[in-house]
N, C-alpha and C positions, 0 to 999 in steps of 0.2 A: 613726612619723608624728606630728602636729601632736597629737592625740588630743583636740579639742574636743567634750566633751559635754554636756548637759545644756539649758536652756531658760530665757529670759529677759526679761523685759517692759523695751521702754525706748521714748523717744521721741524724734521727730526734732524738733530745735529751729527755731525761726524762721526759720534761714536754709540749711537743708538740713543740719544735722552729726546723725550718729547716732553717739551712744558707745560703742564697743566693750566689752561686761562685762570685769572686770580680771581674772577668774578667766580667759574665753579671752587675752585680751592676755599674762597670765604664760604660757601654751601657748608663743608665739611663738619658731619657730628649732628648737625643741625637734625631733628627728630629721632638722633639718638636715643630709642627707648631704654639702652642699659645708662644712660644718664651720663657720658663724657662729656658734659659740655666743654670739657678743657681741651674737647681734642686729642687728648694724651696716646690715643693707640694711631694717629696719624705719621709717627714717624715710627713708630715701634712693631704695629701689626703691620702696617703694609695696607696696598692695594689689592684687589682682584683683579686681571686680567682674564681674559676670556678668550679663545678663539672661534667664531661665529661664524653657522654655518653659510650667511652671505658673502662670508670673505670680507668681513670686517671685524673690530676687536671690539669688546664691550669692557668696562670698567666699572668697579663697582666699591663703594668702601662695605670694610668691615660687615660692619648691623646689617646691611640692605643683603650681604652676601650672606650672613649666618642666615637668613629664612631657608633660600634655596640648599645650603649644604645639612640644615635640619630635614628635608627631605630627600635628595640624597641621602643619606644613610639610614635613613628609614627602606630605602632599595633592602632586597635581599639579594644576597651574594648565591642561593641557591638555588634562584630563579635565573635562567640563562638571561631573558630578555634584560632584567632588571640590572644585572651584575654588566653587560655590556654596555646599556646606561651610565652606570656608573662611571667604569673606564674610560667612555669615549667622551663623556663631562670630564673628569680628571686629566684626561691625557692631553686638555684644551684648554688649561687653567694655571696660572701660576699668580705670586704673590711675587708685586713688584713694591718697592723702596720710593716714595717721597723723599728727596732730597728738600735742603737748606734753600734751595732754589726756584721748588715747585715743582721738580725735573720727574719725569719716570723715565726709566732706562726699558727699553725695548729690545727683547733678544732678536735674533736673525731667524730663529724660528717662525718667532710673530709677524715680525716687517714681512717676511718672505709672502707666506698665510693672506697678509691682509695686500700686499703688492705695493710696500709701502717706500720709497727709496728715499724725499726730501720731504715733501710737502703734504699734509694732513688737515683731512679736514672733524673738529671735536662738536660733537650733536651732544647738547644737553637733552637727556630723552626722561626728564623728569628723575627714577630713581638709578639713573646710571650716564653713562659716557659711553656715546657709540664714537669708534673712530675709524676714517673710511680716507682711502687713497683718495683725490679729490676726482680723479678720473673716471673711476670708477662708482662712484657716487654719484655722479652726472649721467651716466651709463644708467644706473638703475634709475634714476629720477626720470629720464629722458622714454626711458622703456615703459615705465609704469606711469606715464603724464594721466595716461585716459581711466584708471582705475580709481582717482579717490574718491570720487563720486558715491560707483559702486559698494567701494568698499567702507567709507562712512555712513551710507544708508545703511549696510549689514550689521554694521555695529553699534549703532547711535539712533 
């Protein structure tokens, strides 16, 4: 997989673009099972964006993104529960541009969602990009100090 890790300060510019760290941007394609290793659908398909329900945005390329929307649409539309799934995944999602730059452009929708005004903070979280206002990231980290414990025992 993509294997984005590690943590990064950057900010979003005047006109909504945040720049992706070059250390994840080199990740890019890397465990591409349909075989781009040229990268080719990096400027052409887009990224995934996300709106998340902690009020941060999640990123994701391509391949890591086609798993989750091969199941989404495996939802049925004529099942209430499932079809509202669907919507509320889709109505949180969009397909953003890689710029010559590294740049992603960030609608006002999203910034708004994540409370996002200048400064960002980008969580390599293995197969994606979590991105989190830094304040608010401190906020949850500061809230949840006494929990890893806990919760690495439950899972590990």
């Amino acid at each position: 997989m993509a294997g984005f890790i590690g943590k990064e300060r950057h900010t979003v510019d005047e006109k909504g673009r945040l720049m992706i760290p070059a250390r994840f941007r080199r990740r890019f394609g890397l465990g591409d099972e349909e075989g781009l290793g040229d990268n080719a659908y990096r400027h052409s398909e887009g990224l995934y964006i996300m709106k998340a329900q902690d009020r941060s945005l999640e990123l994701y390329e391509p391949f890591i993104w086609g798993g989750t929307r091969k199941t989404i649409s495996a939802l049925s539309d004529f099942n209430p529960e499932e079809r509202l799934l669907k919507t509320l995944m889709y109505e949180s999602l969009e397909i953003v541009d890689l710029d010559r730059q590294g740049r992603i452009a960030l609608s006002k929708e999203f910034l708004d969602h994540a409370g996002i005004t200048k400064d960002v903070v980008i969580i390599g979280a293995d197969t994606k990009m979590i991105i989190w206002d830094p304040d608010r990231l401190l906020g949850l980290l500061e809230e949840s100090a006494g929990r890893f414990a806990t919760l690495a025992g439950r899972y590990f």
